[in-house]
C-alpha positions, -999 to 999 in steps of 0.1 A, spaced: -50 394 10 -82 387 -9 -113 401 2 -145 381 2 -172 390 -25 -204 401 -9 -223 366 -8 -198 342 -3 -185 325 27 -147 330 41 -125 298 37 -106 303 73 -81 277 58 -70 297 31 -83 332 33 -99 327 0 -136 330 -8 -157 298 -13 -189 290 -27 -192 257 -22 -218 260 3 -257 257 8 -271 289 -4 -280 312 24 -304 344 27 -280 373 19 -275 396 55 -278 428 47 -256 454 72 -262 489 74 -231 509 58 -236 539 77 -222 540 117 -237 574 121 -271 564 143 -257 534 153 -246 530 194 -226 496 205 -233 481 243 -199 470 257 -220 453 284 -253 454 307 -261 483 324 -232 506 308 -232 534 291 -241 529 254 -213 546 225 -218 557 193 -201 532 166 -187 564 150 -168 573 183 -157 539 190 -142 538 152 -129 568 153 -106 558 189 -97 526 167 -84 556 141 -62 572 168 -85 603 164 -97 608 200 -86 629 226 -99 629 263 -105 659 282 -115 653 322 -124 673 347 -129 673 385 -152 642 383 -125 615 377 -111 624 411 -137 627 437 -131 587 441 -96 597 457 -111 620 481 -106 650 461 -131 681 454 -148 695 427 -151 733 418 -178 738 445 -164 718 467 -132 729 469 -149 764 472 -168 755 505 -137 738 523 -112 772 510 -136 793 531 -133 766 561 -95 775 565 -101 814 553 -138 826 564 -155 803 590 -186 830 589 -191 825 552 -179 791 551 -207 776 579 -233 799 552 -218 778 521 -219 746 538 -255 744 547 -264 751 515 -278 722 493 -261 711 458 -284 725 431 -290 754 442 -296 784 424 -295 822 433 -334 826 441 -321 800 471 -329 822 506 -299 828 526 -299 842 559 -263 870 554 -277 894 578 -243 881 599 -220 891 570 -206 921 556 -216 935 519 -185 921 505 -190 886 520 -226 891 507 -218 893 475 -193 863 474 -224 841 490 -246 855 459 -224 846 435 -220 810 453 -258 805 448 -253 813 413 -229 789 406 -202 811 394 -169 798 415 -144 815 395 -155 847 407 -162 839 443 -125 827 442 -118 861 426 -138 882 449 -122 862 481 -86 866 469 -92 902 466 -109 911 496 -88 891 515 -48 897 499 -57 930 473 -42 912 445 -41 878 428 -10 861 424 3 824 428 14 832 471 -21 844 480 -39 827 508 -63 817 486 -41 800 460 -19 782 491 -50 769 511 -61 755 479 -26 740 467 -28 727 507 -60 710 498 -57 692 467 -21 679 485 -40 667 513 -66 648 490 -58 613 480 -25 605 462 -27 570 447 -50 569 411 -84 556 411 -93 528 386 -109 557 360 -74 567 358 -56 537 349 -88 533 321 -84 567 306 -46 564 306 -52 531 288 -79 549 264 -54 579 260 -30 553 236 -35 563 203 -12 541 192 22 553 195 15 580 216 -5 590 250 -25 622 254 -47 633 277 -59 667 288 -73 674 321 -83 708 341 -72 690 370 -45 707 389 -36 669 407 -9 644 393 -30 615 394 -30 607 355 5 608 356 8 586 385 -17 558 365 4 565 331 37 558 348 26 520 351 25 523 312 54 544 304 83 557 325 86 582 298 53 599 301 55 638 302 35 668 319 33 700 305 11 727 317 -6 758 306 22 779 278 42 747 278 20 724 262 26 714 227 8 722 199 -24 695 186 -6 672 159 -14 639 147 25 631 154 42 611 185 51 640 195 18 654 210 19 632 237 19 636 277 -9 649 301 -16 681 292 -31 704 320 -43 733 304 -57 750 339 -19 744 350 -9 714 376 3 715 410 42 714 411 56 684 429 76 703 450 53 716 479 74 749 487 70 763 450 41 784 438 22 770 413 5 786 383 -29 777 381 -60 792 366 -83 790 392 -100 826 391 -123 847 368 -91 869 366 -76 835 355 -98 826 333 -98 857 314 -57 858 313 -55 827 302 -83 825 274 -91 861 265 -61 880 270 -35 852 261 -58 830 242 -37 799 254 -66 773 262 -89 785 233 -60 781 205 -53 748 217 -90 732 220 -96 752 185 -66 733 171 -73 700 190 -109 700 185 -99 703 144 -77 671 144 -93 650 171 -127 636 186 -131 654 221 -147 632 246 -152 653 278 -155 634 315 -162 641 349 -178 673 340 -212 691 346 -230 716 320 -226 742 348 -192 738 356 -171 769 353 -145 748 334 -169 740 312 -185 766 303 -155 784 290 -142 753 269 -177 752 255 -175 789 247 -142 789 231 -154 755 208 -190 771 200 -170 803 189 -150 784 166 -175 763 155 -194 798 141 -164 804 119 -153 770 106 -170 737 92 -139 713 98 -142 710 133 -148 672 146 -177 662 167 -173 663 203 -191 640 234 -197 638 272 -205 613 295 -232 627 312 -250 608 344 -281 608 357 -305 588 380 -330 590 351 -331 597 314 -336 630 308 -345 647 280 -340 688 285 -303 680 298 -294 659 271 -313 688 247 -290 709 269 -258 698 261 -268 692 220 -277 728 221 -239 734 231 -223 717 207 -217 687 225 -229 652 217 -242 635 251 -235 598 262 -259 593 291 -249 566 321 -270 559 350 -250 579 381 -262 556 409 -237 542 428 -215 570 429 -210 570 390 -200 532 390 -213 530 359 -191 554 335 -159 539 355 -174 505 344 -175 517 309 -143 535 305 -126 502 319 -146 481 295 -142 507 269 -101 504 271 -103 463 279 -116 457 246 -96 483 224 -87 479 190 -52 496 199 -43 482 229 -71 457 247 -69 421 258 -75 404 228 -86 374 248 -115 392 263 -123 401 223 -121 364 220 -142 356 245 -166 378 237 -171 370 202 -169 329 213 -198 339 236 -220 357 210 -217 330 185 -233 306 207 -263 316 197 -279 318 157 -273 352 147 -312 354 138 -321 350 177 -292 367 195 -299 401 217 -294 434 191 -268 449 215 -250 417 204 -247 415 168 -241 447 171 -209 444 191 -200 416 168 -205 433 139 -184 462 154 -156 439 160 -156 432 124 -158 467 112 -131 480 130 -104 452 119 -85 450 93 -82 422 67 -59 403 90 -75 407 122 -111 398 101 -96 368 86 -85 359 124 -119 367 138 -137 346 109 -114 316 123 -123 321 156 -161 322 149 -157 294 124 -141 272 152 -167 284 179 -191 266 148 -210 296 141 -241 294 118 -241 311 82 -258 344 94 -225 358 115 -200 340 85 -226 358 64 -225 396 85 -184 390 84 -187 391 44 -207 415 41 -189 440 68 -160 432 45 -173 441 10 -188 471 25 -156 487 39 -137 472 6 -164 497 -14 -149 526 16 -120 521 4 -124 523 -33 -149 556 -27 
């Protein structure tokens, strides 16, 4: 396939360059994806180019967390706190339950109705530090911690009890989790609910938890949903191996070093993109830890992301998260987080590996519409990111399409240059 010379126009008969043309301004693009974010529609989420490239590559790996499952009914890590106590400790749990999300350990608690143990389980509530209030319960109340406690079963009881069928951000992160040949996704989620979405995609998709996940490869092979807290079994009357406490927590990435070997070795081969997480959760802050740690020692580790939502921009969170390591990809969170579901579905529906190409189609018929001089920025921008992502024979396709849909010189003119400029990539 011949690629077009910067400043000429694509013959969509023949592939072939012509100049037999009026002369045109020469578009200039900008090489570099690196500052550049891409609007898959209005009022979602805006995504770097370079991540969006990059899950064209095959080189992204989801990680999601409690958030993607609260539209089934089911609880985060404070949550599912509060409603343990409801079947365990009513005195505690009517304490817990009145308090107000947010709040932190100068909040004023009445505990003058609790004991000193049950004290100290509300302070470390306050604080934010579930882990260890599931610890301190599961000590005071069984002396030990193992996978038959009454902790462990009224929380197993709970998640079962939550909804069962997939919400739609399942079935988009299953459909983003295609690398192409392969589907991973990782999850601290102890529900099936990615498996259940995958299944309508592939009978063959696996689960593997905690030791018997395999190791971060770029081969077929590293494929399934991978729960690295450990997943529910499917069977009701077995014990399942979760890491749900700070005893957990410290098994499984300090004294085993199972979680932190993988995310060091994942976080070296592939993009992560975390979701349905806060910057306080305790899941969170121990995958951040063990990536920050690495990140000290070693220079090849990829950049990660977050979807991070809030009612209104703001500045200190978003310096938050950069401070951790973490690249943050703000979405408004009204209407129950509508928005990042919105994204992720629009996100997978126009894929480079596996989207509708007639909703491609029908976006870049509906860009073209307009000169490329007056359209919106967020849409030479998509169309330009259509181009850079393709291949030859997809461009040559894509210049047909545009071409056909009559497009003025200045988009046949961006396609050209988009194409010299990744034919100079790939001499570099």
């Amino acid at each position: 396939m011949v690629v077009p010379k910067a400043g000429s126009v694509l013959s969509v008969a023949t592939g072939k360059p012509s100049d037999s043309r009026p002369q045109a301004v020469t578009l200039k693009i900008d090489p570099s994806a690196q500052d550049r974010v891409i609007s898959l529609g209005s009022r979602l989420a805006a995504i770097p180019e370079r991540l969006l490239l990059a899950h064209a590559r095959g080189e992204v790996l989801f990680i999601c967390g409690a958030g993607i499952s609260r539209p089934v009914g089911l609880p985060d890590f404070r949550d599912l706190v509060v409603d343990v106590y409801g079947v365990l400790d009513a005195s505690v749990h009517h304490i817990l339950s009145d308090l107000p999300r947010g709040t932190c350990n100068q909040w004023e608690v009445d505990v003058s109705t609790l004991n000193d143990a049950q004290r100290a389980e509300v302070k470390r509530f306050t604080a934010g530090d579930y882990d260890v209030v599931l610890g301190m319960l599961e000590r005071r109340l069984d002396d030990r911690t193992r996978g038959d406690s009454r902790v462990r079963k009224a929380v197993a009881e709970r998640l079962r009890d939550g909804g069962n069928k997939p919400a739609q951000i399942h079935h988009a992160l299953m459909r983003l989790a295609d690398r192409g040949g392969a589907s991973t996704i990782v999850t601290t989620n102890f529900d099936l609910l990615l498996e259940r979405a995958g299944k309508r995609r592939s009978s063959s998709l696996q689960t593997y938890s905690l030791g018997s996940i395999p190791r971060p490869s770029r081969q077929a092979d590293f494929a399934g949903v991978l729960h690295i807290h450990g997943a529910l079994d499917p069977n009701p009357t077995r014990v399942s191996e979760l890491v749900l406490s700070d005893q957990d927590f410290g098994e499984f990435y300090l004294r085993r070093r199972v979680v932190p070997d993988f995310i060091y070795d994942a976080a070296r081969l592939f993009h992560l993109v975390l979701v349905g997480y806060s910057a306080s959760d305790p899941p969170m802050r121990y995958l951040l830890n063990a990536v920050a740690a690495d990140g000290t020692r070693f220079d090849d580790l990829k950049e990660r992301f977050t979807f991070f939502g809030t009612n209104a921009p703001d500045p200190v969170a978003l310096e938050d998260w950069k401070g951790r390591g973490i690249t943050p990809i703000r979405y408004d969170s009204g209407g129950d987080h509508s928005a990042l579901r919105a994204t992720l579905e629009r996100w997978a529906e126009l894929s480079a590996i596996n989207g509708r190409r007639d909703r491609v189609d029908a976006e870049m018929r509906r860009i073209v519409k307009a000169p490329r001089h007056s359209a919106a920025d967020e849409d030479r921008d998509l169309f330009d990111h259509f181009i850079r992502r393709s291949n030859t024979s997809e461009r040559v396709r894509l210049s047909a399409l545009a071409s056909d849909a009559k497009a003025d010189l200045g988009w046949l003119d961006a396609i050209v240059e988009i194409s010299a400029e990744k034919e100079r990539e790939r001499r570099s």
